[in-house]
Every structure is written in C-alpha cells, then in structure tokens.
C-alpha positions as CSV (number, residue, x, y, z in Angstrom):
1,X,-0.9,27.4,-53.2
2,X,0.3,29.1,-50.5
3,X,3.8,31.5,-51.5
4,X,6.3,32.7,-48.6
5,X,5.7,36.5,-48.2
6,X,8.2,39.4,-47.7
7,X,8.5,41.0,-44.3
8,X,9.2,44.3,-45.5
9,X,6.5,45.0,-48.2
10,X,4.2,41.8,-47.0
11,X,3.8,40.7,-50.5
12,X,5.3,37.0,-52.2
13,X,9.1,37.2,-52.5
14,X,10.2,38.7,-55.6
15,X,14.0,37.3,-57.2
16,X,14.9,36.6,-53.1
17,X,18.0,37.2,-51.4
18,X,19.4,35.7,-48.2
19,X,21.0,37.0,-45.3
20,X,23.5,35.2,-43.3
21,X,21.2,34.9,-40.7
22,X,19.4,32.6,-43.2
23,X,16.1,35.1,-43.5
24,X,14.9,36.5,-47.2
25,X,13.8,39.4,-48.6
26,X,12.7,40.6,-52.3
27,X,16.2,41.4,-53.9
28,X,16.0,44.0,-57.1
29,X,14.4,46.0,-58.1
30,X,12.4,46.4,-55.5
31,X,13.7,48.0,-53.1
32,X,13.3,46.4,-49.4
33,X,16.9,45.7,-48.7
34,X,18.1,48.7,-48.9
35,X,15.6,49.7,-46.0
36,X,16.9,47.6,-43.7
37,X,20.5,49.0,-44.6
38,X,22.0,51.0,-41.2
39,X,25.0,52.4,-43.1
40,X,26.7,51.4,-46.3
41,X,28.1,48.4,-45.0
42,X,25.4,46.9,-42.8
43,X,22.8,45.8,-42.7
44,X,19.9,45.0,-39.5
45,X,17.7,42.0,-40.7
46,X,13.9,43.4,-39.7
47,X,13.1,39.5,-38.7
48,X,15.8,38.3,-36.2
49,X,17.5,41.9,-35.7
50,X,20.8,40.9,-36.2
51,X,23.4,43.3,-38.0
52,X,25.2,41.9,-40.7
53,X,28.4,43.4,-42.1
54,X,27.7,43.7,-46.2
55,X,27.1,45.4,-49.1
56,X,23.8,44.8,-50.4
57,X,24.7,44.4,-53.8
58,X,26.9,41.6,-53.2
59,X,24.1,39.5,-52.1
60,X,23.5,36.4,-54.3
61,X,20.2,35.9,-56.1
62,X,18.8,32.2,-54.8
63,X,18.3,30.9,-58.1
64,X,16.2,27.9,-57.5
65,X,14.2,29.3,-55.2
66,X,13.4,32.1,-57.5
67,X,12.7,29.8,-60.8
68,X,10.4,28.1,-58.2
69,X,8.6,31.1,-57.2
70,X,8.4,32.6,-60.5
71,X,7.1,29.1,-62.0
72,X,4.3,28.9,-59.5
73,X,3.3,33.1,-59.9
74,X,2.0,32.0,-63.5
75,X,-1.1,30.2,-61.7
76,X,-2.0,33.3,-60.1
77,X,-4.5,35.1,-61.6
78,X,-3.1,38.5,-63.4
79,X,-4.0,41.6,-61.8
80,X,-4.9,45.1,-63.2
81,X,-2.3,47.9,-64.5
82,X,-1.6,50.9,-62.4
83,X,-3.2,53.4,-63.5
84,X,-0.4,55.5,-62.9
85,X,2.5,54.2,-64.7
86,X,0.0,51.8,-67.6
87,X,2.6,49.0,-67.4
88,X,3.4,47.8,-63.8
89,X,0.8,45.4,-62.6
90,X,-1.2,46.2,-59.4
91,X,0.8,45.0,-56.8
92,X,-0.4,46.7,-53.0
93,X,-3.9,48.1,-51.6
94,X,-2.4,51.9,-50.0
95,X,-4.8,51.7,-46.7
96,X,-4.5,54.9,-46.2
97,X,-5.5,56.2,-49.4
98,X,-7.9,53.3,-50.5
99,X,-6.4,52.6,-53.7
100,X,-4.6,50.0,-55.5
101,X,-1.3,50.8,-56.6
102,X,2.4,49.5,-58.1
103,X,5.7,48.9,-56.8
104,X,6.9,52.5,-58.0
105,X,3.6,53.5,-56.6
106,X,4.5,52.1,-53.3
107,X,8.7,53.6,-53.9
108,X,7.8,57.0,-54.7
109,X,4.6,58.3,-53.1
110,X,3.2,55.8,-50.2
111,X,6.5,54.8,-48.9
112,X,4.8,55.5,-45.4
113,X,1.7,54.4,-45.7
114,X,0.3,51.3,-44.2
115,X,-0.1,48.7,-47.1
116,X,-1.9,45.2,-47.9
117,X,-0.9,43.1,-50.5
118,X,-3.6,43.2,-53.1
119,X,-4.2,39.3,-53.2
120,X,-5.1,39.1,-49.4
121,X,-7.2,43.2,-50.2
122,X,-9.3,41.4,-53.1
123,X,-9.5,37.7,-50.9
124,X,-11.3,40.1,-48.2
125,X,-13.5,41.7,-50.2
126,X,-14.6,38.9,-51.7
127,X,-15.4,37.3,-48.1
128,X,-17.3,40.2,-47.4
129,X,-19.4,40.0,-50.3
130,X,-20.1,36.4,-49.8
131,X,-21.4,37.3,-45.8
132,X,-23.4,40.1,-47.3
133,X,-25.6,37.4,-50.0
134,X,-25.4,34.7,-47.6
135,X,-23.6,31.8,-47.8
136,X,-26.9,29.4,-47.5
137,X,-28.9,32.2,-49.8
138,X,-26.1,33.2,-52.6
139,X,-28.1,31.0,-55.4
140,X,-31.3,32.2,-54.3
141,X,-30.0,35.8,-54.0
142,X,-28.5,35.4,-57.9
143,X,-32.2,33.7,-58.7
144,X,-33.8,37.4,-57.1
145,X,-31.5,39.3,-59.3
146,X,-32.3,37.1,-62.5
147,X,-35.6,37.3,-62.2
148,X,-35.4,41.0,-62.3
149,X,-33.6,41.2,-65.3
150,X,-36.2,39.0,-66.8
151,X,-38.7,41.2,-65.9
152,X,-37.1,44.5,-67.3
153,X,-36.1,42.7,-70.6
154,X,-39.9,42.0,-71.0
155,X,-40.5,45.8,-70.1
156,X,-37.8,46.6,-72.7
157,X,-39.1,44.1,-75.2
158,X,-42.4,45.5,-75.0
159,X,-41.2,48.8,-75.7
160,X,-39.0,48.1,-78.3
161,X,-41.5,46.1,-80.3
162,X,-43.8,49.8,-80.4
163,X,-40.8,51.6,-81.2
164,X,-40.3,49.3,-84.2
165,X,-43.5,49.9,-85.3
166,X,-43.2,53.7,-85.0
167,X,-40.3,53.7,-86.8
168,X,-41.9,52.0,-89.7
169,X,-44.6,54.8,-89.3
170,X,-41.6,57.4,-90.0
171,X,-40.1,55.6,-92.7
172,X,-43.1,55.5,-95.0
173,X,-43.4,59.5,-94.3
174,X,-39.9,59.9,-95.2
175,X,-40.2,57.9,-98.6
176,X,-43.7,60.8,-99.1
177,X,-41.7,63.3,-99.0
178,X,-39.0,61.7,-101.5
179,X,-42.2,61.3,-103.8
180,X,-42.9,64.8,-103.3
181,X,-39.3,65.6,-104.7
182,X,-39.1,63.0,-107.7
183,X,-42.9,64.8,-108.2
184,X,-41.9,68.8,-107.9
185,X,-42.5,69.4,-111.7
186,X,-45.8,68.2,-112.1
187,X,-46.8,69.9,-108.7
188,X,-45.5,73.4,-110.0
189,X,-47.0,72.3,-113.3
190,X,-50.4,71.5,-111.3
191,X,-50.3,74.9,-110.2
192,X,-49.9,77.1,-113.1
193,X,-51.1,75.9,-116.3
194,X,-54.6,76.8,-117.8
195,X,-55.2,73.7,-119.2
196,X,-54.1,70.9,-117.2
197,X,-56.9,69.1,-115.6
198,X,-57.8,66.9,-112.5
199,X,-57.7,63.9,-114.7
200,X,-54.1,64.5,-115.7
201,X,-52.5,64.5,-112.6
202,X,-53.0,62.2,-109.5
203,X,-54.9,63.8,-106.8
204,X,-53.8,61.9,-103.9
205,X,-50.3,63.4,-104.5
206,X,-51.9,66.8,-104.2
207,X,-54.3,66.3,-101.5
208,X,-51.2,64.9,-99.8
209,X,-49.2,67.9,-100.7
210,X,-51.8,70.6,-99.2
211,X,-52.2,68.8,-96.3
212,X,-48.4,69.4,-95.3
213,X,-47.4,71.9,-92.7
214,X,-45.7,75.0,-94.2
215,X,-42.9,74.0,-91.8
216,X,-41.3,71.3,-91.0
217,X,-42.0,70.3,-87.4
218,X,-40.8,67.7,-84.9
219,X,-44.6,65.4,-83.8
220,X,-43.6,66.2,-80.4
221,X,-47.4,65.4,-79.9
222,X,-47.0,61.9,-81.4
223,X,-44.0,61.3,-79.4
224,X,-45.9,61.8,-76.5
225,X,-48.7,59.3,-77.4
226,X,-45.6,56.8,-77.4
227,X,-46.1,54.1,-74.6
228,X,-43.6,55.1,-71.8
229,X,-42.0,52.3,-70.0
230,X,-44.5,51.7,-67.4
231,X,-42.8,50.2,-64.8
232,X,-39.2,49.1,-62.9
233,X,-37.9,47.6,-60.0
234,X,-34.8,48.8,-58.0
235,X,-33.0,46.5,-55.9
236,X,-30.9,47.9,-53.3
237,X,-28.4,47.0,-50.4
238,X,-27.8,48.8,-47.4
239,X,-24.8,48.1,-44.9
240,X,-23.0,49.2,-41.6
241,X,-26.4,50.7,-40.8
242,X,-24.7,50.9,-37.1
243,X,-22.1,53.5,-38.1
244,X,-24.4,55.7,-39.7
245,X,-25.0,59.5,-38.8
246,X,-28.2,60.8,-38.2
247,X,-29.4,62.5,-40.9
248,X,-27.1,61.5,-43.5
249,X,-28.4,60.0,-46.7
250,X,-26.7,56.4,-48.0
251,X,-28.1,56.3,-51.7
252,X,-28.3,53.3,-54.1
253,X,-27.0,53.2,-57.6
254,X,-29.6,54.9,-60.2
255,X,-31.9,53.4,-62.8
256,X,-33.3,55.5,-66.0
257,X,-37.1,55.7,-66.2
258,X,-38.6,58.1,-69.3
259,X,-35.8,60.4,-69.0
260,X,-35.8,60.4,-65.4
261,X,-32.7,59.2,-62.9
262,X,-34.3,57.0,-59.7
263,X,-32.7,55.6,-56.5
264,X,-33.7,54.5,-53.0
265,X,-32.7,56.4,-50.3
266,X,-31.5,55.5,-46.6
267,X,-31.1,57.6,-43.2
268,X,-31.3,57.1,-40.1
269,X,-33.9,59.5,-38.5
270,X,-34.8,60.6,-35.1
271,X,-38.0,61.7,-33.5
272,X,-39.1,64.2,-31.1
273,X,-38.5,61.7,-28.5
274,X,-35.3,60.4,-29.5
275,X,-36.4,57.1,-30.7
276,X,-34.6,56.0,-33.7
277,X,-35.8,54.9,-37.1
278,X,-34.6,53.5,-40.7
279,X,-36.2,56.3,-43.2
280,X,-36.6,54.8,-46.9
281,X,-37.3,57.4,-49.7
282,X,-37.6,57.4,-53.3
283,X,-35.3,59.7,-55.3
284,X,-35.6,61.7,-58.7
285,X,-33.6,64.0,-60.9
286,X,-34.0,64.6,-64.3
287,X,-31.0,63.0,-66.6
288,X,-30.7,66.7,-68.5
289,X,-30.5,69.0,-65.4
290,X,-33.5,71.4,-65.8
291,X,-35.3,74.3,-63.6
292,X,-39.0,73.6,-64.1
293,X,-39.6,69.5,-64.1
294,X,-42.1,67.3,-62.0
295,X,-42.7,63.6,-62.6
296,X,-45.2,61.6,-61.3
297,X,-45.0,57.9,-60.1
298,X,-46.5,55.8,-57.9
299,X,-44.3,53.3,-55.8
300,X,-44.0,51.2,-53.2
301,X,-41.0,50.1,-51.0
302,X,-40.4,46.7,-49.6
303,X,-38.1,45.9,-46.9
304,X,-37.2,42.2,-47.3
305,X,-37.3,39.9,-44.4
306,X,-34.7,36.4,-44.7
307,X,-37.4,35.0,-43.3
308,X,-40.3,36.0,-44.8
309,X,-41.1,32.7,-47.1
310,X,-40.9,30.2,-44.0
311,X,-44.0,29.1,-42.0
312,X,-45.0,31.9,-39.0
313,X,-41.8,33.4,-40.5
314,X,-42.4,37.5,-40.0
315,X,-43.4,39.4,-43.5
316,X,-41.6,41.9,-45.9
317,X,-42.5,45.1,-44.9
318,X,-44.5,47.5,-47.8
319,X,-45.6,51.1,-47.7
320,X,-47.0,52.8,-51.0
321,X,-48.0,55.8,-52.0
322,X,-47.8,58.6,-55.1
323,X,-46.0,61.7,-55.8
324,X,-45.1,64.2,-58.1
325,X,-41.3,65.4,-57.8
326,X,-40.6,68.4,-58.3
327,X,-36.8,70.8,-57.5
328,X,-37.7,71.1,-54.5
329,X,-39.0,67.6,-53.6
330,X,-36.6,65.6,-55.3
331,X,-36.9,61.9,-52.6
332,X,-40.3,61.1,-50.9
333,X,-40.7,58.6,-48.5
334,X,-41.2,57.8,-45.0
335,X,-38.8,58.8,-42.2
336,X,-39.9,56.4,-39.7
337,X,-39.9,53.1,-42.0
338,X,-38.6,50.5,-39.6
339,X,-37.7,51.3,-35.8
340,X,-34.3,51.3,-35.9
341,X,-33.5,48.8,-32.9
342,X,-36.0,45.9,-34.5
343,X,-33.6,45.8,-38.0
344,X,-30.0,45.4,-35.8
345,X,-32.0,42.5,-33.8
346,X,-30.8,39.8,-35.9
347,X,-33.6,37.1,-34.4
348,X,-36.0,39.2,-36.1
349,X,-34.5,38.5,-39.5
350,X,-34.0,41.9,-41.2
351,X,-30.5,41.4,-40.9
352,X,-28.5,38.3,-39.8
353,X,-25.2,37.1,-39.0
354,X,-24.7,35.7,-42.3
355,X,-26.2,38.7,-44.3
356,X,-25.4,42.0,-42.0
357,X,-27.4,44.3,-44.7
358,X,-31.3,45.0,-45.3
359,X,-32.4,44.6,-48.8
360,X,-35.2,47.0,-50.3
361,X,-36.9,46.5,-53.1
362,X,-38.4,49.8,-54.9
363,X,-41.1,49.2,-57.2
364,X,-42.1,52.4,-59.7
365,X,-44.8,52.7,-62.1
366,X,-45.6,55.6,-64.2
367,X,-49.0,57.8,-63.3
368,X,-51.7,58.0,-66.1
C-alpha cells in the first residue's frame, strides 16, 4: 500500500498537519515544520511557496487522517533499532554516511546530509540483489548454493563421525588412569614388599602402569594422524568490475580450513602492453596470527559462464595448480585469468544484463 510521503524528510507522514494552502507535513515531534518557519509568525510552505502568517503550534493535528495512517503503518514490516539511541526505530538511510539511522539521528547529527527513507534504501537493495542472481536463474542460483552446503555437511559429517570415535579412544584412557588412582595402594604395595608375588596382584595393571610416560603429555602426534578435512568449496561474487582500480584487491568472505582462513581474490591487472586482465588468486592466513606458517593446498578456480550448460553454449573457465603459502606468499593465482574486455561483453555470457557480476567457484583440497 502506497502511504503519502513528507516533503521535508521524504519519509510517510507522521501525526500530519495542514497548512492553509491545503499542503501537509509531519507535525510533532518531528521536527519539519519548524524548518520551513521564516520568523516566529510565518511560515513558507516548501511545496507551493506561499507564506503563511501562524504559529506553528497552533496548527491542528488531522485526526482522521492520522488514525488512518497510523492504522495502515501496522502492515508495514518493523524495522531495526538505532543503534544509537536502542529505542527509536530506524527510520532514514544518511547517504552521505552510509548508515541507517533515527529521527534524533537525523535532528541532531545529519541534519544536512542528503537522506532516503529506509523503506525505499532496503526496496533498492533488494532490486539489486535480485539483478545480481538473475531473475530467470534465482532458483537455480539458491539450488548452486544448496548443493554446496550439502556437500560441506557430508565433509563435516565425515569428520565428525572420526572425531567421535577419537573421543571414545580418550575416554577409555581417562577412566585408566581413574583405575590407576582407585589402584595406588596395591601399586606402592607392588613395589615394596618382600613377599608379595606376581600372582597376587594383576599384572596388566602394572604393565600398564610402566608403560606410562613420566609426564603427562598432550598426543600432539596422534592429533596429527587425525583425518583433516580434505576438501571445500568457496563460492564467490564479484561486482562493478568496471569501476575498479588497477591493482587493487576486491576479496570474498573467508572460509576455515584446518586452522587456516581462505578467500578468492580479484584485481584488475595490466601487462607490459597495457592490455587489461581479471586476476583470480587464492588467499591464506593462519586463524592464530603466527611468524613461521606454510600450508599446502591444491586448488582450482572456475569462472562460471550463464551459459555454460546450453548446447554450443561457451564453457566455465578452470585453471589449477598447488602451492605452499607461506608470510610472504599469502594469495597465488594467476594475474591474467580472463582478458578483461571478453567478461564486460555481455554476449559472451560472463556477465549479463540480468546478472552484472562473475561468479568463481574456488575448489581447495588438502596436500598429502
């Protein structure tokens, strides 16, 4: 349902007040009549310009239009709390500082700024998310990202079901050494009396005793005979691609591998003879920031074509190789992936009109 909007803050009239000109504006508390006052005692409507000799405060509130308005506000969906003052709902997207903020927000510290109400801010963000899946591909795009999950939870599951059985490994240590407690006296016993033989005590609680370490130790050595999860699949989107700077990097969100953080990578690169490319990399950094660390993968990149599953349709494009990161060499990849010019042709179905973004899939697996 469509709501009539304010002219001075651009959101839906709020407890509205009319002028004699016949034009409304949001009466109190907000505040957008009194910035249209000229002097105590008038006031310049900011629709129809006319000057109008009042007081503000004498104006009427239109009650039926505001039980109206207000009735028809509890269909709207209910929007976040500022995070600046917890209990005034998020009313305004600031342009200029990119945030979303209240009325007091908007009152006290972006009275100046350009604004948008936060309906239409989230109604175009929305747009632009659908035009980034593709409006004919948005269920096969949410199939993609299912599948993946699918295929992690079985990585996951694997692991898990190993880790179980680990764990029941520990446990039956743990109730040992609780034997080896409840069992002290007969050990020291064991140990110093003249008489006591082999037959009196049981000799798998000694042999098990003298095979113990004189200190206890982590099995840092059995933990690293634990399977490793093997192998993960990052899915990544890349946009705008014609604003970007040589040079600069436009990273993915991360993914966890065996302590490990891992994202794609994007520039746009240059070569000697000023041809431009798409560069795709792989990155690493170690979760626990350390000096020393190198990890070894091998992976494979795949820039996906829209229309690489139709007949003669041209094919995702894949380039794979292995590497150890290290400090130093902390992404790997290829700076000349793609030329640049072939993914902004939209015929040749990197990108499209419906879906202005190329999608890469990274695939990692885990060196022996």
């Amino acid at each position: 349902m469509y709501l009539p909007e304010c002219a001075i803050c651009a959101d839906e009239l709020s407890d509205p007040r009319a002028l004699p000109c016949g034009h409304c504006f949001c009466g109190p508390p907000k505040s957008c009549l009194k910035l249209l006052n000229q002097t105590k005692t008038n006031i310049k409507c900011a629709l129809c310009s006319q000057v109008h000799v009042l007081n503000v405060e004498s104006l009427k509130p239109l009650f039926g239009i505001r039980d109206f308005l207000q009735q028809s506000s509890n269909s709207k969906p209910s929007f976040p709390k500022c995070q600046k003052h917890k209990s005034k709902p998020v009313s305004y997207w600031c342009i200029q500082c990119k945030e979303k903020i209240c009325q007091e927000c908007f009152e006290t510290d972006h009275d100046e700024h350009p604004m948008k109400s936060y309906q239409k801010f989230l109604q175009k963000a929305v747009s632009d998310q659908l035009v980034t899946l593709g409006s004919d591909g948005f269920k096969e795009n949410m199939l993609k990202r299912i599948k993946l999950c699918d295929e992690q939870i079985l990585i996951v599951n694997s692991q898990k079901e190993k880790l179980i059985e680990r764990q029941k490994v520990i446990e039956n240590e743990k109730d040992t050494f609780r034997m080896y407690i409840s069992n002290e006296a007969k050990i020291r016993e064991f140990a110093t009396s003249k008489t006591l033989t082999a037959v009196d005590v049981d000799m798998s609680l000694i042999d098990g005793f003298l095979a113990l370490p004189k200190e206890p130790v982590k099995k840092e050595a059995d933990i690293e005979k634990m399977p490793q999860l093997r192998k993960v699949i990052i899915c990544a989107e890349f946009s705008d691609m014609r604003t970007w700077n040589v040079g600069a990097n436009h990273d993915s969100s991360c993914i966890i591998l065996n302590n490990y953080k891992w994202w794609v990578r994007a520039k746009k690169h240059k070569n000697a003879q000023e041809k431009q490319f798409i560069g795709l990399f792989l990155g690493c950094y170690p979760v626990k920031p350390e000096t020393d660390w190198k990890s070894s993968v091998e992976f494979e990149l795949t820039l996906k074509n829209v229309y690489s599953s139709s007949t003669n349709g041209t094919p995702d494009k894949t380039l794979s190789t292995a590497h150890t990161f290290r400090e130093k060499e902390d992404d790997w990849g290829w700076n000349s992936f793609i030329d640049f010019s072939q993914v902004l042709n939209s015929n040749q179905g990197w990108i499209t009109e419906s879906k202005p973004s190329i999608t890469v899939h990274c695939t990692i697996s885990t060196a022996e």
